[in-house]
C-alpha positions as CSV (number, residue, x, y, z in Angstrom):
1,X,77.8,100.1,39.7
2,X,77.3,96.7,37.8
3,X,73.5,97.3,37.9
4,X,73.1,100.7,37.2
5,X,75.5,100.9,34.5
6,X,75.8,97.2,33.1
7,X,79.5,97.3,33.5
8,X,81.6,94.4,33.3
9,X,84.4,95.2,35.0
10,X,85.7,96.4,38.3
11,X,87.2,99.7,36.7
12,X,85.3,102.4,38.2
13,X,87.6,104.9,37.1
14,X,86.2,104.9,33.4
15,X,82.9,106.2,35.5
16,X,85.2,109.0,37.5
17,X,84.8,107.4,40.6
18,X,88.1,105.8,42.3
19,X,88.5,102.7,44.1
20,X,88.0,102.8,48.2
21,X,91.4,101.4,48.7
22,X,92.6,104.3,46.7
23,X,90.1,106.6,49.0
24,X,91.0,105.4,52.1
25,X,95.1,105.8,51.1
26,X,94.3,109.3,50.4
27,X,92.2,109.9,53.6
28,X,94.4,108.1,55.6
29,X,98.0,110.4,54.3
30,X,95.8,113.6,54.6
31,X,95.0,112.8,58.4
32,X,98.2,111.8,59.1
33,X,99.7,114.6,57.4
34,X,97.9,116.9,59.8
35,X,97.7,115.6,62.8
36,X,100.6,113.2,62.9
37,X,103.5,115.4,63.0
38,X,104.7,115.9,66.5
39,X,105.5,119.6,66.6
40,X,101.6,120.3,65.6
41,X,100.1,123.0,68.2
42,X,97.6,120.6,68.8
43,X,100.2,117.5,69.7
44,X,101.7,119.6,72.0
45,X,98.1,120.7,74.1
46,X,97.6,117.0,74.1
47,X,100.9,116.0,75.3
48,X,100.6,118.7,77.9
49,X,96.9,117.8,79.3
50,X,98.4,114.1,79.3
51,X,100.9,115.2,81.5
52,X,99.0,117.0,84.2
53,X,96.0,114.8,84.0
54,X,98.8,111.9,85.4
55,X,100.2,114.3,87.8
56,X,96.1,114.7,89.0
57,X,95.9,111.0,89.5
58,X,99.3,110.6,91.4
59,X,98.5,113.2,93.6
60,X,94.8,111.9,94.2
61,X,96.5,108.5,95.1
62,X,98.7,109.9,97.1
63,X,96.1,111.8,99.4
64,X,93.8,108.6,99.1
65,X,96.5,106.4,100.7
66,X,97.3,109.2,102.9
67,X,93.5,109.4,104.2
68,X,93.6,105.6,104.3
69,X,96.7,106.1,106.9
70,X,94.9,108.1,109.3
71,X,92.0,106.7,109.3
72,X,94.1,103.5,110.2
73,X,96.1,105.0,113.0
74,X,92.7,107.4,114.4
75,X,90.0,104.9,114.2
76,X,91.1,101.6,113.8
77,X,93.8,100.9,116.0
78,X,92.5,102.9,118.8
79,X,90.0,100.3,118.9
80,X,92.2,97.2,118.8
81,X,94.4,98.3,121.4
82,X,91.0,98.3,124.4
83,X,90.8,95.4,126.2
C-alpha cells in the first residue's frame, strides 16, 4: 500500500481497507458464532459420530483380544503341551 499509493502511514482505513488484525477478529467471532455454540445441529451430529465411532473401536478391541485368546488356547498351547 506504501508503493502504490505513496502513503506514509499505516492507516489503511483512509483507503477503505481495514487492518488484518481487525479482519481476522471479525472472521474469527463470525466462526465461532456459528459453529461454536454447543446446541448447533451440527455439534450435536458430531458429538454423536464421536460417540459411536469410540464404541466401534472398543468393540474392535474387544473381538481383537478375544481372537488373540483363542488363538492362544487352540493353537499355541496345544503345541507346548506335546512332548
Amino acid at each position: 500500500m506504501y508503493k502504490i499509493f505513496g502513503a506514509m502511514s499505516n492507516d489503511f482505513a483512509q483507503f477503505g481497507i481495514e487492518s488484518v488484525e481487525n479482519l481476522v477478529a471479525i472472521r474469527r467471532n463470525r466462526f465461532i458464532k456459528r459453529y461454536g455454540e454447543t446446541d448447533s445441529y451440527l455439534c450435536q451430529m458430531f458429538r454423536c459420530l464421536i460417540r459411536l465411532s469410540v464404541c466401534i473401536l472398543l468393540i474392535v478391541f474387544v473381538l481383537f483380544l478375544l481372537a488373540k485368546f483363542i488363538h492362544l488356547c487352540c493353537v499355541r498351547l496345544p503345541f507346548t503341551m506335546v512332548k
